[in-house]
GUKEGU-252040 format. One record per atom (N, C-alpha, C): residue in one letter; x, y, z. Coordinates in steps of 0.02 Angstrom, whole numbers, plus 50000, padded with zeros to 5 digits. Each point is the difference from the previous one (the first is absolute). Layout:
N
aXYZ/...
This chain:
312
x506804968448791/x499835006150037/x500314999750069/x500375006850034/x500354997550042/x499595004150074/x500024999250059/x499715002750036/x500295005650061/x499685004750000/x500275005450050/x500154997850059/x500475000550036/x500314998050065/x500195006550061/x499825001250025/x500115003750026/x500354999350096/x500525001050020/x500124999650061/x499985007350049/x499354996750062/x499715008950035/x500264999950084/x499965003249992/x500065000450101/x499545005150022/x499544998150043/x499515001350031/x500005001950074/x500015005950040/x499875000450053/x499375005350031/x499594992950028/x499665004050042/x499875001850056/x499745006050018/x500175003150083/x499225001650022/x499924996550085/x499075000850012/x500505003450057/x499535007750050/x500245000750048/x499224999650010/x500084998850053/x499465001650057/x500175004650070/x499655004750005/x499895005450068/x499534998250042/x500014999650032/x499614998450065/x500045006850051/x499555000750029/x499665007050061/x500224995250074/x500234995149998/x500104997550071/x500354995149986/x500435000450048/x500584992849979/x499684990749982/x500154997249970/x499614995549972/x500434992550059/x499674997250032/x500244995550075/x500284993549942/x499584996649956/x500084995349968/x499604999649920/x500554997249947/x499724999449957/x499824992049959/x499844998049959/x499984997449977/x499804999749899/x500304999449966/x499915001949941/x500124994249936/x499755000149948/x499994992649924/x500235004949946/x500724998549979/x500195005149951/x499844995049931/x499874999749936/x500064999549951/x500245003549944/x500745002450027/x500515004249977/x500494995449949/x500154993549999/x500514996949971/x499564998749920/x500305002849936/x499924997549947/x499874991749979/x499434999549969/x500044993749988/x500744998149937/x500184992050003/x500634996949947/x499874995749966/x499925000949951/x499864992149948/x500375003249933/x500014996649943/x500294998849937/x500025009449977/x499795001850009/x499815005049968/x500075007850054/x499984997950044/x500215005250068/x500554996450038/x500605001549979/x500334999450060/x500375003550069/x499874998150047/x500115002850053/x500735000650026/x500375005249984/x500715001150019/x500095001150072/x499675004950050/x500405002650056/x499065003350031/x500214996450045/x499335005150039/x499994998950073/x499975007850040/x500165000750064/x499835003550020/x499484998450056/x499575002750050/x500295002950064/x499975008749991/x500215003250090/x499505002750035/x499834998750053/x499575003350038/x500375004950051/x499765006450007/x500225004250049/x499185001250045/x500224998050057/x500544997950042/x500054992650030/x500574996350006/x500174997349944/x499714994950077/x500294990750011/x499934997150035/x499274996950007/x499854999849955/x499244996050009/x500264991349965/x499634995150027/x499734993049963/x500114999349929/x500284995549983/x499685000049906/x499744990550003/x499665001249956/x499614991949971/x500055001149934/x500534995949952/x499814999449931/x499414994649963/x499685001849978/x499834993449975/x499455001849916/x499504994549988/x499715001849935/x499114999150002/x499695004049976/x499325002950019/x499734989749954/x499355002549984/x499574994749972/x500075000249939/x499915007549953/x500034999749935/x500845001549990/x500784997250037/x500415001449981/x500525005550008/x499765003850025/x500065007250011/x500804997850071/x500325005550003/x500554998750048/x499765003150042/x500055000550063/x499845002750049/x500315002550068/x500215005350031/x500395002050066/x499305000950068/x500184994950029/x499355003450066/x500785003750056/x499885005850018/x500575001450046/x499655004050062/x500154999750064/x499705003750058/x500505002950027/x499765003050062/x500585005250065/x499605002550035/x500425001050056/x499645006250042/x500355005049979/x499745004949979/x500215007049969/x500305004250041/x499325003450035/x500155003650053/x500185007049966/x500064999049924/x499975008849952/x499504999949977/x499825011249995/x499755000249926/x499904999549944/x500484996849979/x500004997249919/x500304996649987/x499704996749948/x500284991449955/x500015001249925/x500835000549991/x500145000749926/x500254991149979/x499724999949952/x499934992049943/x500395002649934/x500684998649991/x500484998849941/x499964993649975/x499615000349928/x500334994649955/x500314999549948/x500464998549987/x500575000849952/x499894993149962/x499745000949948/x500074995049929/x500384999049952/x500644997049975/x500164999849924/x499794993349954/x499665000749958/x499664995249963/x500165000149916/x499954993749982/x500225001549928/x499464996749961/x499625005649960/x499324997049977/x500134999249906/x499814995949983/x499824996649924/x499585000449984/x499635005149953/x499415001949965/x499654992449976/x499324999250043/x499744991049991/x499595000649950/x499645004349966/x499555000749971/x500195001949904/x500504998350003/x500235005649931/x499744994649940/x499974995649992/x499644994049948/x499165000550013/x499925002350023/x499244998550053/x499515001149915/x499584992850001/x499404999949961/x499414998250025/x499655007350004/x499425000850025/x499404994549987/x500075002749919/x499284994549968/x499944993049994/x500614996550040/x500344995050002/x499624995850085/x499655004650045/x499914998550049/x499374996449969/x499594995550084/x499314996949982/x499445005549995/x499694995549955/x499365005750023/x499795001450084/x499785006749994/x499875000750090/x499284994350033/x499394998749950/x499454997750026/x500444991250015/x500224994849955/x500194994250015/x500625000150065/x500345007249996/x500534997650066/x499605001250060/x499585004049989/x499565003250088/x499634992750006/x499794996649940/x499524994750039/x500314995050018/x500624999549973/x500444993450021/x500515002950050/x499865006250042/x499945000250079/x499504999150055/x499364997849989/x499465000150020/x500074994450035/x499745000250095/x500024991850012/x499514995949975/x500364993950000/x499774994749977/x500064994250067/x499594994150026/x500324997550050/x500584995249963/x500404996450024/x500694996649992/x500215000849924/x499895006349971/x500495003249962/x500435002750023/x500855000249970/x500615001650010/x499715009250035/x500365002550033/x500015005450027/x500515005149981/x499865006449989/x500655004549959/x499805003050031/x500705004150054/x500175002150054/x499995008549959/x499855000649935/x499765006349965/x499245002550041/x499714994850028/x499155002149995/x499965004750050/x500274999550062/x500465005850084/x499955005849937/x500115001749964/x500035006149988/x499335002249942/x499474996049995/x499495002849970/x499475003250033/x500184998850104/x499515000050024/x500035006950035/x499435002850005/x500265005850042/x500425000250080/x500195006850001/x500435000850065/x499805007450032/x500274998750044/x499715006750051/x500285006749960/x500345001849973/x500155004249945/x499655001549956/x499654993649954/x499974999249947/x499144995350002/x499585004950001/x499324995350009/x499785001449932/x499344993850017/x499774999549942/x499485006849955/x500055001949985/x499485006749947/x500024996649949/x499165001849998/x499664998649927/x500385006249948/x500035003550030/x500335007149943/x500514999149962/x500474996950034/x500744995549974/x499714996549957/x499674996150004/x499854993649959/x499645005049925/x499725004250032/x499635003349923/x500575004049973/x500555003350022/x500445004349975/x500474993749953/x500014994250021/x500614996449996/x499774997649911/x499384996650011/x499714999349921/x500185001949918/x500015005650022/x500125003649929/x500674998249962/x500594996450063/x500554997749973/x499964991449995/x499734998350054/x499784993449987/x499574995849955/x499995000949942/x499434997849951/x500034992349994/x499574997049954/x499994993150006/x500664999249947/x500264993450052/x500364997849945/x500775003550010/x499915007250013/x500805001750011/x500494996650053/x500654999849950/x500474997750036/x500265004250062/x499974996150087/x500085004150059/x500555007049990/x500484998249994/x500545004850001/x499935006149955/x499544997049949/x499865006349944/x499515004650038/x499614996650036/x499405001750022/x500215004750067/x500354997250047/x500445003950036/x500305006250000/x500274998949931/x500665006249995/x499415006349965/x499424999549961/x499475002749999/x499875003350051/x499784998150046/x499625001850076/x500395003950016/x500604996950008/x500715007150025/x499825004849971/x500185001549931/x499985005049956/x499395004150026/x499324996649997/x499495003550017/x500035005150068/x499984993750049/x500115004450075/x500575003750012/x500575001949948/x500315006350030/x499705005849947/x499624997949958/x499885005849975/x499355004250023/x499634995050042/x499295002350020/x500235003750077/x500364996150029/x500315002150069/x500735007049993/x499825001750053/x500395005250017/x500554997750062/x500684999549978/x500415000950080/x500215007150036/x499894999750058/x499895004350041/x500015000150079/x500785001650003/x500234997950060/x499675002650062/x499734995250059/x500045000950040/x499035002049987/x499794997549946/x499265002449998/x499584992250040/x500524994850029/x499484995050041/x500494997950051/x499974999350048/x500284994950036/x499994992450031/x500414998150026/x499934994150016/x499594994149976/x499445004050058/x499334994650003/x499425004349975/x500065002449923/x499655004449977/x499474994049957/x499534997350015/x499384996449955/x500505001049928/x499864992549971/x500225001049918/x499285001449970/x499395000650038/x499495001149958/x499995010049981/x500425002750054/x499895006850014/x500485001649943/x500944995549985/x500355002349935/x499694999349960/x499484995749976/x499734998949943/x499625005349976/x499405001550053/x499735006249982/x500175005549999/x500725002150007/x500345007249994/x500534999749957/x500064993149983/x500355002349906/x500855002150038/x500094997750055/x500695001850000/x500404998350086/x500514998749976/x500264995150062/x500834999950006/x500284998350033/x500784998350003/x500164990649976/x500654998349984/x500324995749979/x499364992250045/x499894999150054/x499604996650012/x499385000449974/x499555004050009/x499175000549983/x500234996549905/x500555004149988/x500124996549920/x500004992949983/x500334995950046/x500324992650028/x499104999649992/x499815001650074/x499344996150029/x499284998849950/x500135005549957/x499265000349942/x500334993649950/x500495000949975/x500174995649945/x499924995050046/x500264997950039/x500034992550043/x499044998050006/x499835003950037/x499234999149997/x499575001549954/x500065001049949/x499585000649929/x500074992949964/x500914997050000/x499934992549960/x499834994850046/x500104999350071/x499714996750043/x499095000049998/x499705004449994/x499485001049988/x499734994549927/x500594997649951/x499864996449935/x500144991450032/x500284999250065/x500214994650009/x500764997949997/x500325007349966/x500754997549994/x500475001450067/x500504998549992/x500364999650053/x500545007250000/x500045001850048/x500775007549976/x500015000950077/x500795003150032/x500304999650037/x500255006449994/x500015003750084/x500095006649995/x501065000350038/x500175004049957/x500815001049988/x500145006650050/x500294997950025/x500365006850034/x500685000049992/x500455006649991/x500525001749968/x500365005749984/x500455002349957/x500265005150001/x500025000049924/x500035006749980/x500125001049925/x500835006349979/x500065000949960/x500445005849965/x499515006350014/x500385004850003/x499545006049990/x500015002249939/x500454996649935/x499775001349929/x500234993649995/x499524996549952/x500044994449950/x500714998149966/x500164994050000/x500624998649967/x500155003149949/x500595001449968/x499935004349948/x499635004349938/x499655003750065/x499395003749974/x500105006450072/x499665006749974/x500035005450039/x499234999250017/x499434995550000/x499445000650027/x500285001450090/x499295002450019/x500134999550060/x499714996250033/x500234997550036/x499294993450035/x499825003650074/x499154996449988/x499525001550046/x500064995550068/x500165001550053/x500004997150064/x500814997149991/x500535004749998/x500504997550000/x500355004950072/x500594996650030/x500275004450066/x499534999850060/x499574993449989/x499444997450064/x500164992849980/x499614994950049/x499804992349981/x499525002149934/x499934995249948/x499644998449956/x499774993749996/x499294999449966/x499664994649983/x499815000849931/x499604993149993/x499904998249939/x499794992950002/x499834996349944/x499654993349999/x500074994349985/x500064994249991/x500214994749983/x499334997049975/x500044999049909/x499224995649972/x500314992650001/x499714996850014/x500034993949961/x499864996849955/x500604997649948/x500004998749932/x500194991849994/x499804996750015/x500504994049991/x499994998249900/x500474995750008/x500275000049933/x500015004049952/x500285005450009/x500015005749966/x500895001049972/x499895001949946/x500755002249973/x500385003550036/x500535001250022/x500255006250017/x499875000550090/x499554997150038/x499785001650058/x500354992150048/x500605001150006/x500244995250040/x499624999750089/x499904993649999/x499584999450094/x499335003149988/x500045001249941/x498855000449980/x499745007950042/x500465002050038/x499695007350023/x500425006249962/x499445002449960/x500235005349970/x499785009150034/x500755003249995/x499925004250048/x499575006849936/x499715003150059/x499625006149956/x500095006950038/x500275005849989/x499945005150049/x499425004149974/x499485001550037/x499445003749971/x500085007450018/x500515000550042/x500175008750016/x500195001749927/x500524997849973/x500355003449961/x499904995249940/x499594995549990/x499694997949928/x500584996549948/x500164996350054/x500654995649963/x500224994250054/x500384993549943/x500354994650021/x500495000650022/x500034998250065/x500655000950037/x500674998149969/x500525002050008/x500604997949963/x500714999750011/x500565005450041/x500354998150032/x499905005350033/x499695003550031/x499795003750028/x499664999950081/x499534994949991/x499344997650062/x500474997650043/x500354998850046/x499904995950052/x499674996150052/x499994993649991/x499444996750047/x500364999750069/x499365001650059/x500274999950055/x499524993350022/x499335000249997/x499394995450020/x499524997949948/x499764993550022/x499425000749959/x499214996950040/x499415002350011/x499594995750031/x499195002949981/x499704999450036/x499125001749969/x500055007049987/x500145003650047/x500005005749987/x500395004650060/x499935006750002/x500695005150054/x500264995250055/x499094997950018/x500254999550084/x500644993650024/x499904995349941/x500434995949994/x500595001050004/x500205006349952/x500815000849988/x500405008050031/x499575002650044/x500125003050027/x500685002550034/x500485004349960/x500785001250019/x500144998450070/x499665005250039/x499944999250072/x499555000950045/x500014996750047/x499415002350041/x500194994350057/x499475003150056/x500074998350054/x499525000350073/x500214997750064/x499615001850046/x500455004450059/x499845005150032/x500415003050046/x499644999050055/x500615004550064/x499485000050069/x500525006550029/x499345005049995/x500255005550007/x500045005549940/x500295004749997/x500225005749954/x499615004549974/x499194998850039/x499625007449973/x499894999549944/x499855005349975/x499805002849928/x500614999949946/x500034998149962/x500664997849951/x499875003649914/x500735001749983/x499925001049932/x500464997349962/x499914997449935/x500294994849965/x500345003649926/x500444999249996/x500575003249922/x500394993649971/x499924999649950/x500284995049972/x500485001549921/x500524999650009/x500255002249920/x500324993849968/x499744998649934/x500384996649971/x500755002949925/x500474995649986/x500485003749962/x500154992649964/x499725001049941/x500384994749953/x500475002249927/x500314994950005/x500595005749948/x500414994049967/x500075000649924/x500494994249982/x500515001250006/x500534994850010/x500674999249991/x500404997749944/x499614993649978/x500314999649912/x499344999249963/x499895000249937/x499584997249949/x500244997349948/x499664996349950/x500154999149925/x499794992249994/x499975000549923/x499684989849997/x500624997749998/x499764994150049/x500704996850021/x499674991849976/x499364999049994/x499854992649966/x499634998749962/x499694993149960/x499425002249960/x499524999150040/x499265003049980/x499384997050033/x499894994850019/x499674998550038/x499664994850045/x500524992750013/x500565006650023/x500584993050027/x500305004850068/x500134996250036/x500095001350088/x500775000449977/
């Protein structure tokens, strides 16, 4: 079986307006695509207008690449260009679900123990300022989690469920909108989607990791249209260890659009949850009242299977 390959270029544009000239900035981009076996990172280049500020490259805790850059501005506005070309290898195309552990023996053999070995998986079972703990999660999450089922089966379940019970609907939460408030209104954007799945299997003890990224605005050779595409996108990372098909034990899930990522997703970050992987953001001094536009444009350049499965 051979696997979809796809090579994309990605650019995204944040402006920011400002009501008063902005004296000094300071800002943490998490704009650079992550690179490993399966994503590779061709060309990526960061412009800021206007231009002459600081740069610091370096790499976050969970891996992540990172730009810290400053200036004195002294303008109304700060436009952020990032230009991506990446060449992604569908990781998942062998993937055997029923093949994973059962979910109750892997959650307990994350559980501390004193001078038992430590799996740097457990950081992500615990809650995060995003992503707290609800009993509600834990009761929604059940019905896919039964005894005995294998995680990933049990997983890709839950997906299925929560996009069909949930509604996307742009611009119906923001930011720092309570995930207890998406839950009870049945409907949310590409995050609140991320944050329930992330906090419903955390709620079981398992571990999953929230993805930020970019998608196609239709599916690889398919005319679907995808949901939260031509913005940042998220989505989830379960953990499967020894599982068929799921190379590095985190298997990706998009619960917007109710499918396994494939050459399509681009990873930009990965960490507990938004606040972690946050494209951009920052501290200013100065500039008043501000308004924020951000467009993203992803677009392939070549496709076709170019290898077999689960070879780099």
């Amino acid at each position: 079986m051979t696997a979809m390959v796809n090579l994309l270029e990605v650019v995204h544009e944040t402006r920011y307006t400002y009501s008063a000239p902005v004296a000094l900035a300071h800002h943490l981009a998490h704009l650079q695509p992550l690179s490993d076996a399966y994503q590779e990172l061709l060309l990526h280049d960061l412009q800021t207008e206007p231009e002459g500020e600081t740069r610091h490259h370096g790499v976050d805790g969970y891996g992540n690449s990172c730009l810290w850059f400053s200036g004195a501005l002294g303008r109304d506005q700060l436009l952020v260009r990032a230009t991506s070309r990446v060449r992604l290898q569908e990781r998942f195309a062998v993937l055997q679900a029923d093949d994973s552990p059962a979910w109750e023996p892997l959650a307990d053999s994350l559980r501390y123990v004193a001078r038992s070995p430590y799996d740097p998986a457990v950081e992500f079972t615990l809650p995060s300022p995003f992503v707290p703990r609800l009993e509600v999660l834990r009761d929604y999450a059940r019905p896919s989690f039964t005894p005995g089922r294998p995680v990933a089966e049990a997983a890709i379940d839950l997906m299925h469920r929560l996009h069909a019970d949930f509604e996307y609907r742009s611009a119906s939460t923001q930011i720092d909108t309570p995930l207890d408030q998406a839950f009870a209104q049945r409907a949310g954007v590409c995050q609140d989607f991320a944050h329930l799945m992330a906090g419903a299997i955390r709620m079981l003890g398992l571990p999953v990791r929230y993805v930020s990224g970019y998608l196609l605005t239709q599916a690889p050779g398919d005319a679907t249209e995808m949901l939260g595409a031509d913005a940042s996108h998220a989505w989830v990372q379960v953990y499967c260890p020894h599982t068929r098909g799921v190379p590095g034990a985190w298997l990706d899930l998009d619960p917007t659009n109710d499918l396994i990522p494939a050459a399509g997703h681009v990873r930009l970050a990965v960490g507990r949850d938004f606040g972690d992987v946050t494209p951009l953001r920052g501290v200013i001094r100065g500039g008043g009242r501000h308004s924020l536009s951000v467009a993203v444009r992803t677009r392939v350049l070549d496709s076709g299977p170019a290898f077999a499965s689960g070879r780099p």
